[in-house]
PAZAPA-4460 file (N, C-alpha, C; in steps of 0.05 Angstrom, whole numbers, plus 32768, in hexadecimal, padded with zeros to 4 digits):
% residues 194
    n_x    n_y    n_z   ca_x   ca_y   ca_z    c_x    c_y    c_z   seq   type   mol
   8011   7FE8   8000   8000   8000   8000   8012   8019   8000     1      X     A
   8008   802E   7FEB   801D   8046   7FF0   800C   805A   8009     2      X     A
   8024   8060   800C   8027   806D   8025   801A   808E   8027     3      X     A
   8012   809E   803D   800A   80B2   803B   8019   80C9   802F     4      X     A
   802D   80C4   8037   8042   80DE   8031   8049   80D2   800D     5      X     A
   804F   80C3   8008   8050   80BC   7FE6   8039   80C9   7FD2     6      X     A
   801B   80C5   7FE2   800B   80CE   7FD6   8003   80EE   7FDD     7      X     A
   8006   80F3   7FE2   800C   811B   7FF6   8020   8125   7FDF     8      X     A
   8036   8116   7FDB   804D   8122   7FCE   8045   811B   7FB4     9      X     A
   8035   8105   7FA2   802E   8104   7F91   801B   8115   7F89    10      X     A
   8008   811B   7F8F   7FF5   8130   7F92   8003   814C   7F8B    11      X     A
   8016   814F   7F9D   8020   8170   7F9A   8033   816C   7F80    12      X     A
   803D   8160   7F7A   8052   8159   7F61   8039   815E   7F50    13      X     A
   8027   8151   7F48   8012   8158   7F39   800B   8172   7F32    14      X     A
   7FFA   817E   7F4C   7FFF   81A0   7F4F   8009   81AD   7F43    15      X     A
   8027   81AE   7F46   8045   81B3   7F43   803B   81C0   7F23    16      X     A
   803A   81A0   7F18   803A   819E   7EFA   802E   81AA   7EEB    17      X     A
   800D   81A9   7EF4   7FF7   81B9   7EEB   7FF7   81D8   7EED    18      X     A
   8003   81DB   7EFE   8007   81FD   7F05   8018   8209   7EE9    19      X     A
   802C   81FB   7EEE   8048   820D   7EDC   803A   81F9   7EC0    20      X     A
   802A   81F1   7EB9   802C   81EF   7E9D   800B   8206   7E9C    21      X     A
   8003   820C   7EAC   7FEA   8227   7EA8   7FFB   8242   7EA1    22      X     A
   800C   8244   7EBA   801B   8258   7EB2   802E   825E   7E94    23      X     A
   8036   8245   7E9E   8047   823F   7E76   8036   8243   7E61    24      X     A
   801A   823C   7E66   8009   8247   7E51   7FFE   8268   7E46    25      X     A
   7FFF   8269   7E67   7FF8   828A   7E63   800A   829D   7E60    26      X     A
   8025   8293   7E68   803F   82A3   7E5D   803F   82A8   7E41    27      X     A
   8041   8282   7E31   803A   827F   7E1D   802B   8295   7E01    28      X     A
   8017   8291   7E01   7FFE   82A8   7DFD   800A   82C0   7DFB    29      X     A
   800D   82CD   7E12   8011   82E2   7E0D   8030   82EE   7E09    30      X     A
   803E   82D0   7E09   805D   82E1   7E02   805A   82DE   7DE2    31      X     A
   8052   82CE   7DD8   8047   82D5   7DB8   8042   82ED   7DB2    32      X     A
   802B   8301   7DBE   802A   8317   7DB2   8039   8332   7DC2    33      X     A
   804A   8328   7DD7   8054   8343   7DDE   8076   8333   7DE7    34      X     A
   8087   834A   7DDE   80A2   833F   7DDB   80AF   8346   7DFC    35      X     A
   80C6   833C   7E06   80CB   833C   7E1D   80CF   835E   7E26    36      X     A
   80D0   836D   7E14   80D8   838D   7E1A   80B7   8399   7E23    37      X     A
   80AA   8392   7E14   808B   8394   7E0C   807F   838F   7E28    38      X     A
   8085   8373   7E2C   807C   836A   7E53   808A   8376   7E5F    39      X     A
   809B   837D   7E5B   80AE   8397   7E74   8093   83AA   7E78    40      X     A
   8091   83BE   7E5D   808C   83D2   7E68   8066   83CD   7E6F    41      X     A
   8057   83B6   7E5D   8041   83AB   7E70   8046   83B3   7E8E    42      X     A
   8056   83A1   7E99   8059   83A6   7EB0   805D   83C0   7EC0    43      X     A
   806D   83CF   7EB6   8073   83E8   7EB8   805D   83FC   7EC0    44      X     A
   804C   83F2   7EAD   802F   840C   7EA4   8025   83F9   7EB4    45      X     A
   801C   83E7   7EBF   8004   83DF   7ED2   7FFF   83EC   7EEB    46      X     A
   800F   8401   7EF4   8006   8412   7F0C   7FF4   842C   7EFB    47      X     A
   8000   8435   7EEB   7FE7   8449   7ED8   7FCF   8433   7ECD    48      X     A
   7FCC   841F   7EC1   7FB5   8412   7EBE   7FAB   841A   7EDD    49      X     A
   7FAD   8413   7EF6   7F9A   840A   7F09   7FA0   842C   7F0F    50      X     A
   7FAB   843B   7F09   7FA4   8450   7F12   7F90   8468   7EFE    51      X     A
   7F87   845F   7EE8   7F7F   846F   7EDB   7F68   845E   7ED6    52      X     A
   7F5C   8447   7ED1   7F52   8431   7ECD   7F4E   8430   7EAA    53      X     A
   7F3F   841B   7EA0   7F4C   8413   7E8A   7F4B   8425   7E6D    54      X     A
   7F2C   842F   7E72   7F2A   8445   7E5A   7F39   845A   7E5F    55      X     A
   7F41   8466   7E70   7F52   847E   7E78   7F72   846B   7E65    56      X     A
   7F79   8467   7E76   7F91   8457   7E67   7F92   844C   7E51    57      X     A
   7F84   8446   7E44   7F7E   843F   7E2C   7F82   8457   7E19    58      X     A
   7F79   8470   7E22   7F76   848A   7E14   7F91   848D   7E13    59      X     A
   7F9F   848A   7E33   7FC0   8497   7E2F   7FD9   848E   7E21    60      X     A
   7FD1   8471   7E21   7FDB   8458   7E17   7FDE   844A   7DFE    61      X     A
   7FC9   845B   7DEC   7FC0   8452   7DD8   7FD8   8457   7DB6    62      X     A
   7FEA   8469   7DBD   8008   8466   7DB0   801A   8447   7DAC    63      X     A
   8014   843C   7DC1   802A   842B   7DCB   8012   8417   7DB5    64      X     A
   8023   83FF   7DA7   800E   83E9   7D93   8003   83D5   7D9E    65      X     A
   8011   83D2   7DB8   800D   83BA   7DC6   7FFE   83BC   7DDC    66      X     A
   7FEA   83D7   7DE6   7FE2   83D7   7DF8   7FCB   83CB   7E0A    67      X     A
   7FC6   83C5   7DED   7FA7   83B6   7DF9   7FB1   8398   7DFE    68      X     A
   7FC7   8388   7DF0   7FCA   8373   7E00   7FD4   8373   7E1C    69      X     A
   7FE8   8392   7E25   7FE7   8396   7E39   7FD2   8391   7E56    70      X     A
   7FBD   839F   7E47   7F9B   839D   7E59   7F92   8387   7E5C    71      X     A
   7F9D   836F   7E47   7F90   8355   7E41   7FA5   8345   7E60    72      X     A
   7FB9   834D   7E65   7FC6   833F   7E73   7FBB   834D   7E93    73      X     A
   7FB9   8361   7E94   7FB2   836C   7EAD   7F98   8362   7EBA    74      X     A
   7F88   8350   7E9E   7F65   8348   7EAB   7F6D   8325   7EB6    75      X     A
   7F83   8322   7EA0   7F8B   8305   7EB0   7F8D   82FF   7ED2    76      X     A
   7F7F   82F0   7EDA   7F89   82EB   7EF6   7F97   82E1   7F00    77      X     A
   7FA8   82CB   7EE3   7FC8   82C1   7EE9   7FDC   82C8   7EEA    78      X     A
   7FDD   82E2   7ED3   7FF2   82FF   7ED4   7FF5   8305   7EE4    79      X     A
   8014   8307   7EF0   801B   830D   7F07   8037   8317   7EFF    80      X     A
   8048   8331   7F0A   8061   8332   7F05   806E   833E   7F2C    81      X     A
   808E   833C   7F27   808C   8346   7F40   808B   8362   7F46    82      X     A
   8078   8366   7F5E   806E   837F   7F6A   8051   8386   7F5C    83      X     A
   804C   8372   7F56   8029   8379   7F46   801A   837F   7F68    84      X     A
   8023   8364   7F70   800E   8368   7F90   8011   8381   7F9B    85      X     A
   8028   838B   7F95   8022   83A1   7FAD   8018   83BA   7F9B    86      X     A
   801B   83BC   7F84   8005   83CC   7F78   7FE6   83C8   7F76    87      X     A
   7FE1   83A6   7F7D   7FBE   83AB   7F81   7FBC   83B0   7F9B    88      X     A
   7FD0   83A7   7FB5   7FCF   83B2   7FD1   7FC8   83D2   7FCF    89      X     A
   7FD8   83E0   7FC3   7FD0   83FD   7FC0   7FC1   8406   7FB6    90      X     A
   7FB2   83FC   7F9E   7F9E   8407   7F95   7F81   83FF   7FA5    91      X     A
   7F85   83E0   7FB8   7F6E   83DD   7FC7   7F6B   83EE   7FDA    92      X     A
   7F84   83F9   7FE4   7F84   8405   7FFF   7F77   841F   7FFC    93      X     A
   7F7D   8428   7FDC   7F6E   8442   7FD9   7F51   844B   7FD0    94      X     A
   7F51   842C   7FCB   7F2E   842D   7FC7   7F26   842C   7FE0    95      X     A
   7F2A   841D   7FED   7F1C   8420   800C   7F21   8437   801C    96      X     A
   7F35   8448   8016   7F38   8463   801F   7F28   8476   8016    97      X     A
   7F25   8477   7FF9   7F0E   847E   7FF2   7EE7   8482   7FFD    98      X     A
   7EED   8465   7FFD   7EC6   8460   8009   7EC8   846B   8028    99      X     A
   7EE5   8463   8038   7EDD   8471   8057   7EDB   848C   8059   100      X     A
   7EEB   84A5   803D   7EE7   84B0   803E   7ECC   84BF   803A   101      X     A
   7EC5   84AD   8026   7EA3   84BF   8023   7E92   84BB   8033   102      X     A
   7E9B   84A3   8040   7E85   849E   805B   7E8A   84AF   8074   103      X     A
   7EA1   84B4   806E   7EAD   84CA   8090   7EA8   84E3   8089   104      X     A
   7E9A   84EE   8069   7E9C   8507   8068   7E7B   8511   8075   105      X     A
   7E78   852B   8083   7E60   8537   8098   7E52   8539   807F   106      X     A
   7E37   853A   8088   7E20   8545   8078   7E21   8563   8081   107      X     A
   7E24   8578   806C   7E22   8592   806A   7E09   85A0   8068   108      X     A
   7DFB   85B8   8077   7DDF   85C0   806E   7DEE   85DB   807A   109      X     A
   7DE1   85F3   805B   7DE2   8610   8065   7DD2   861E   8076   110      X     A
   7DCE   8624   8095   7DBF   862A   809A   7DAE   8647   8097   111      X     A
   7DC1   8657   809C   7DB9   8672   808C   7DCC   8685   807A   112      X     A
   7DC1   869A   8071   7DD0   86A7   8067   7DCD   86C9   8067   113      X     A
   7DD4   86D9   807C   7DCC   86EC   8083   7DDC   8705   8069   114      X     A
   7DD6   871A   8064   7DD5   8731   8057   7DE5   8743   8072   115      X     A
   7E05   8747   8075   7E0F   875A   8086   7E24   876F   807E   116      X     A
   7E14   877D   8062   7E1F   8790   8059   7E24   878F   802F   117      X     A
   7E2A   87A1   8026   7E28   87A1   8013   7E44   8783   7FFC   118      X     A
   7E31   876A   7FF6   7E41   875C   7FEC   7E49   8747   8001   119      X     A
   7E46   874A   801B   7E4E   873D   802F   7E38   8731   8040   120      X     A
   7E3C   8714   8043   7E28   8709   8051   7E3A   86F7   8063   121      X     A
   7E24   86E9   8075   7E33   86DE   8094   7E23   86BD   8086   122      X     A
   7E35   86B7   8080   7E2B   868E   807E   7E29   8683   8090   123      X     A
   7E14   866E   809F   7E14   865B   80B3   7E19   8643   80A3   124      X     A
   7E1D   862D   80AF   7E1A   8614   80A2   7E22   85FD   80B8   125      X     A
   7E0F   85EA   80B8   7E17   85CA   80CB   7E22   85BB   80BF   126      X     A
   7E2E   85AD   80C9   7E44   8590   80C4   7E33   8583   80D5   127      X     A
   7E2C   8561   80CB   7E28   8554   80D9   7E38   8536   80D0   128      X     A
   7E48   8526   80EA   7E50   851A   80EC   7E4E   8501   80E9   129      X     A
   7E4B   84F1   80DC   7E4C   84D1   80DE   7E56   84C4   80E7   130      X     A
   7E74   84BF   80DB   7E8B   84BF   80E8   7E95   84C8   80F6   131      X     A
   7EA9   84B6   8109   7EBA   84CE   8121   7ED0   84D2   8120   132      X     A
   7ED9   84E8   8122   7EE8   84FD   811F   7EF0   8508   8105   133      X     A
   7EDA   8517   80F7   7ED9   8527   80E4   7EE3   853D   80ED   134      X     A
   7EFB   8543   80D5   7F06   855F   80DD   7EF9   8570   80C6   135      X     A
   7EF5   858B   80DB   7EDF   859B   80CC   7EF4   85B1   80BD   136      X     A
   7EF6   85A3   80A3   7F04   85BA   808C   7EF3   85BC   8075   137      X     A
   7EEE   85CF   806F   7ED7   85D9   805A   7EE5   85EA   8046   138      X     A
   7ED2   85E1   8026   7EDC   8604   8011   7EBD   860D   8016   139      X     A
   7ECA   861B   8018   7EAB   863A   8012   7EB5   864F   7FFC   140      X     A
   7E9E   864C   7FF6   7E9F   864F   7FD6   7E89   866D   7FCA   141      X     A
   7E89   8681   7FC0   7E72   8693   7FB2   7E79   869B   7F97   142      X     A
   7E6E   86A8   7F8F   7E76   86AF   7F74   7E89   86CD   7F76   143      X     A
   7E92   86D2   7F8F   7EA3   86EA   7F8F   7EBC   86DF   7FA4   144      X     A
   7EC3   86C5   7FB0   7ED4   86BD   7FBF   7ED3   869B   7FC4   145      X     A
   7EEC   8697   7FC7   7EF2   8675   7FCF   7F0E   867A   7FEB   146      X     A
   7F01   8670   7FFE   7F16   8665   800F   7F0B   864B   801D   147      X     A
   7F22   8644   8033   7F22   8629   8040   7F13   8631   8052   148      X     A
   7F08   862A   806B   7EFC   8637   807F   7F03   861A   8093   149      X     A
   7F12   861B   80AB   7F22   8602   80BD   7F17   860C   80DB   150      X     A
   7F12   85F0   80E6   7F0A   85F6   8102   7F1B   85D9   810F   151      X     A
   7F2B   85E5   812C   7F37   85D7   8136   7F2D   85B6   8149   152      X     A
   7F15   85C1   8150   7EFB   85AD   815D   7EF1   859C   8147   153      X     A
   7EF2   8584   8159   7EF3   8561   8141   7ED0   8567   813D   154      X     A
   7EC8   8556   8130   7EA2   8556   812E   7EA8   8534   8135   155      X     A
   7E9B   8534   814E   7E9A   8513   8153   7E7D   8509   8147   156      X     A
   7E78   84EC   814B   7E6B   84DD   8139   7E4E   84E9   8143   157      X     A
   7E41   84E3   8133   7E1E   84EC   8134   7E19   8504   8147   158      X     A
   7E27   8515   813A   7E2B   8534   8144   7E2E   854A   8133   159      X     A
   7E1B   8562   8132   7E1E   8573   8128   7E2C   858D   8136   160      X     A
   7E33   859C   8124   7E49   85B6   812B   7E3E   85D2   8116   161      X     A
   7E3C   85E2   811D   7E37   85FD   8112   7E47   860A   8107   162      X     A
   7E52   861B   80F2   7E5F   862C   80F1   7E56   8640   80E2   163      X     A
   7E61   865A   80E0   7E53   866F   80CC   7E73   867E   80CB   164      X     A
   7E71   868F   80BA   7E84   8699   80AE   7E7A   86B3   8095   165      X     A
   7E90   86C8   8094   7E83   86D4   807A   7E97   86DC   8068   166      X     A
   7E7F   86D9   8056   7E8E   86D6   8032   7E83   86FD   8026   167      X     A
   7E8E   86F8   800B   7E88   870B   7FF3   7E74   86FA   7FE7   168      X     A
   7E66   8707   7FDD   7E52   8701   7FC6   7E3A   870E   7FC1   169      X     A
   7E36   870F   7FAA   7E26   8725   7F98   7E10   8710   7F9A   170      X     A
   7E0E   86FA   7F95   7DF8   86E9   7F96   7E01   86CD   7FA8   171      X     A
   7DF2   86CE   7FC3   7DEC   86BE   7FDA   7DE4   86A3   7FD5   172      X     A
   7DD5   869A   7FBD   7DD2   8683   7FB7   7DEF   866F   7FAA   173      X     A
   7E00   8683   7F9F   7E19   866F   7F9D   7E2B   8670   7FAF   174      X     A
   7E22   8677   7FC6   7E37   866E   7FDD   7E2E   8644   7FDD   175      X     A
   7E42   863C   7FEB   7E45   8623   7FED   7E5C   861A   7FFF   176      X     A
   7E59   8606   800A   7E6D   85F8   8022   7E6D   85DD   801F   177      X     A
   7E8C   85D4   8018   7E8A   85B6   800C   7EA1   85B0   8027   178      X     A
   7EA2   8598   8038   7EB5   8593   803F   7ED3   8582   8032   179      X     A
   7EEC   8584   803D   7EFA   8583   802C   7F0F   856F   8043   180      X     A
   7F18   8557   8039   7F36   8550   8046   7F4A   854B   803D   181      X     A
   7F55   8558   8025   7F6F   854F   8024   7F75   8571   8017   182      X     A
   7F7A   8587   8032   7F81   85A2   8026   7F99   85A3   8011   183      X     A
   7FB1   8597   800F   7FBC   85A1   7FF2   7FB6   85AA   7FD7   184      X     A
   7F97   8599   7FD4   7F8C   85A9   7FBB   7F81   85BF   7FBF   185      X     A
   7F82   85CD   7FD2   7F7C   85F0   7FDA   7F90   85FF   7FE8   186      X     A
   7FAA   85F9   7FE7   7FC9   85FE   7FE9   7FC1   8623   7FDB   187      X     A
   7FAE   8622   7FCC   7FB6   863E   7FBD   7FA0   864E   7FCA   188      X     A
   7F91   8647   7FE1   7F77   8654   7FE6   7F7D   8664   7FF9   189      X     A
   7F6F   8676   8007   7F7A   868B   8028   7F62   8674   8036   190      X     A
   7F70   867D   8051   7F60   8664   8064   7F5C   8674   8079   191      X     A
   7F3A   8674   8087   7F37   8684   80A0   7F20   8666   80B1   192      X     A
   7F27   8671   80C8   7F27   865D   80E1   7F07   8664   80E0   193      X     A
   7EFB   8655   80EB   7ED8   8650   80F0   7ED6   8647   8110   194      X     A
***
């Protein structure tokens, strides 16, 4: 009678086999239509594929002759080169950074908008919290001014916070208050405390 470990090790020898002749196939395939310089730079451009996604890249990409077999290899799930993982590690990480962010961003409501002088009005507006610890950074926005408007007090979870502030504007209906977290894209704006 054969033995346990003969048949364990037969088994995985099997494995073994089946694996690298899938891969040998799929190497195969596609080293036919793209030459070893060609899979370099496949590889190369697969952080712009996952960062632009496919029609975007496709648009930027579309010089190069070989690009679409490029795309053809990136949908494979056997394609693999080294450091692919840690480019889908990063692109997962930033999708999910993403969704917490829209879920941690406050629900905004204007509450008034007072008339205190010619062109100049006094804006109220609530933040309300979902998430906890929303930092309260806002653009405020009219059709005669844009700044940041920053308050040092967190907005904890299922909590609302007040602020008002005053703007320029000729017309009161295009004032607006969007909250904002990642200030370097308003690096160019003036910033007053709330």
């Amino acid at each position: 009678m054969i033995s346990l470990r003969l048949k364990l090790f037969a088994i995985f020898a099997i494995s073994i086999l089946v694996l690298a002749a899938t891969n040998s196939f799929f190497s195969s395939v596609y080293a036919q239509k793209l030459t070893k310089n060609q899979l370099k730079q496949c590889e190369f451009l697969y952080f712009n594929y996952k960062k632009f996604g496919e029609a975007e890249f496709l648009k930027r990409y579309d010089f190069k002759s070989f690009i679409r077999e490029c795309v053809k290899l990136y949908k494979d799930p056997n394609w693999t080169f080294k450091g692919k993982d840690k480019v889908d590690q990063y692109f997962d990480k930033s999708v999910n950074a993403k969704k917490n962010e829209a879920n941690s961003k406050p629900k905004i409501s204007i509450t008034h908008k007072l008339k205190v002088g010619h062109a100049r009005f006094l804006a109220g507006f609530s933040a309300c919290a979902t998430a906890n610890g929303v930092i309260p950074n806002f653009l405020l926005s009219s059709d005669k001014e844009q700044f940041l408007g920053l308050s040092t007090k967190m907005i904890s979870a299922n909590t609302c916070r007040t602020f008002s502030t005053y703007l320029q504007t000729q017309n009161p209906t295009s004032i607006s208050v969007e909250h904002v977290t990642d200030l370097s894209e308003y690096s160019h704006l003036k910033v007053k405390r709330l």
